[in-house]
C-alpha positions as CSV (number, residue, x, y, z in Angstrom):
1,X,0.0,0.0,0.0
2,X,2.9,2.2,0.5
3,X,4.1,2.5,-2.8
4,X,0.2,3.1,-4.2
5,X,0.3,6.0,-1.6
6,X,3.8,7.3,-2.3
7,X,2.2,7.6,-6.1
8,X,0.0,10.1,-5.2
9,X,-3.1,7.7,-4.8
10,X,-6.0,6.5,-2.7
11,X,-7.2,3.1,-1.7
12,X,-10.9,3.7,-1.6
13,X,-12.4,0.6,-1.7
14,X,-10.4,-3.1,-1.6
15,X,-11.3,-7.1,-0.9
16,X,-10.2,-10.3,-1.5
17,X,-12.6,-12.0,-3.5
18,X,-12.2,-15.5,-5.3
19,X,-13.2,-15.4,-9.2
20,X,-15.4,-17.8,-10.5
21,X,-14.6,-18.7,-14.4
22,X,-17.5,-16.3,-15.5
23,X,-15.9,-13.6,-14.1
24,X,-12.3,-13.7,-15.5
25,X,-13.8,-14.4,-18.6
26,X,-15.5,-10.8,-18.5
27,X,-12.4,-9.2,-16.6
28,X,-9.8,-10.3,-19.5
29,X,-12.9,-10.2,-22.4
30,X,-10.7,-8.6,-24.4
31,X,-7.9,-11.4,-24.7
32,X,-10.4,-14.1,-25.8
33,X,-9.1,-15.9,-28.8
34,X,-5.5,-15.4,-27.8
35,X,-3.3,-18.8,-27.2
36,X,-3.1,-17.4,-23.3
37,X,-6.3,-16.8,-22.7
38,X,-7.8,-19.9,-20.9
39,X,-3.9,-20.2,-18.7
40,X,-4.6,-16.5,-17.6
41,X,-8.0,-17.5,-16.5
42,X,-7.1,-20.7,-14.6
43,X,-4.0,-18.7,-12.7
44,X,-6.6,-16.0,-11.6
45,X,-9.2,-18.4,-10.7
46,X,-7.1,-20.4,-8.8
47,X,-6.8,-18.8,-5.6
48,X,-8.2,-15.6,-3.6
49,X,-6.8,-12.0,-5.4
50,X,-7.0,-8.7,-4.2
51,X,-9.4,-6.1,-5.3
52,X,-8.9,-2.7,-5.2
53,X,-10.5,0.9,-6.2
54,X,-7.7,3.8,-6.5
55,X,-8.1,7.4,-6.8
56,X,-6.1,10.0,-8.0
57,X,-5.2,12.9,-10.4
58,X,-4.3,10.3,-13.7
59,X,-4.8,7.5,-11.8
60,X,-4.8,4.5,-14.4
61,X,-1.6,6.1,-16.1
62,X,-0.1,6.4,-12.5
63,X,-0.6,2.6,-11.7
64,X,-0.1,1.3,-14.9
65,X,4.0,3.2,-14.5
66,X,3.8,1.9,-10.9
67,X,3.2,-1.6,-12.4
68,X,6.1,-1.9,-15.1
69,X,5.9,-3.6,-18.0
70,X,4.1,-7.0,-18.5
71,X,6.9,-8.5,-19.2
72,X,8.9,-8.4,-15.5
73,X,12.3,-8.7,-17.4
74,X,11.7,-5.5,-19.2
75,X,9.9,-3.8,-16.1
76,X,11.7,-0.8,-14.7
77,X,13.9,-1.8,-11.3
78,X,11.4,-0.4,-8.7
79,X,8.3,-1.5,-10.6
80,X,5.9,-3.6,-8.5
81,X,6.3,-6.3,-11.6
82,X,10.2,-6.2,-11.4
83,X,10.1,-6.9,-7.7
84,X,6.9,-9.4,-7.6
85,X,6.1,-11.3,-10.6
86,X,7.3,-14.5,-11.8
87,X,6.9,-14.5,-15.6
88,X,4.8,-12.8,-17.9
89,X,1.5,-14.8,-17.3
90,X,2.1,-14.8,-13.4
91,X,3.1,-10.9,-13.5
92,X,2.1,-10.6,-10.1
93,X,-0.6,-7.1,-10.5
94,X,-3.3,-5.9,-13.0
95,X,-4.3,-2.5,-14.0
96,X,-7.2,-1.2,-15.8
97,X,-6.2,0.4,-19.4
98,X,-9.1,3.0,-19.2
99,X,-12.3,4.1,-17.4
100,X,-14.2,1.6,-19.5
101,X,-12.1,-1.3,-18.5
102,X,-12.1,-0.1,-14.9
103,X,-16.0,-0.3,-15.1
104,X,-16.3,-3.5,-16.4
105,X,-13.7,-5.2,-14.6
């Protein structure tokens, strides 16, 4: 949470929720089709994830620099996907793209 708040954002709202199948098929709607797709939704259905609601001036492009790259051998040292993630599929954080996606998702 430190980091979030060192950003220059809010945690308003957060939870640990469990997805069911249906729901990380919405959440990543936009990757179906693509070779990944079903691995991405068994990783993030298998196990609880947290859920949270940030605020802040710019906040999606402010999280999506805080996250790094997809890719954690091409994320930025300092990045939360440099220091956490595995590999590209287990990349450790997600981040909305745009209001619309934070919406849906």
């Amino acid at each position: 949470y430190n980091r979030i708040e060192k950003a220059g954002l809010r945690i308003i709202a957060a939870k640990m929720v469990h997805l069911t199948e249906e729901q990380a098929s919405g959440f990543y709607a936009e990757h179906e089709g693509k070779e990944f797709f079903q691995p991405l939704k068994e990783f993030m259905t298998s196990g609880p994830i947290m859920v949270q609601v940030l605020e802040g001036e710019n906040a999606i492009a402010r999280y999506r620099e805080l996250m790094g790259k997809t890719n954690p051998e091409e994320a930025a040292a300092g990045t939360l996907r440099a220091d956490y993630a595995l590999s590209m599929r287990h990349n450790s954080v997600h981040g909305s793209d745009s209001p619309e996606s934070a919406a849906r998702e």
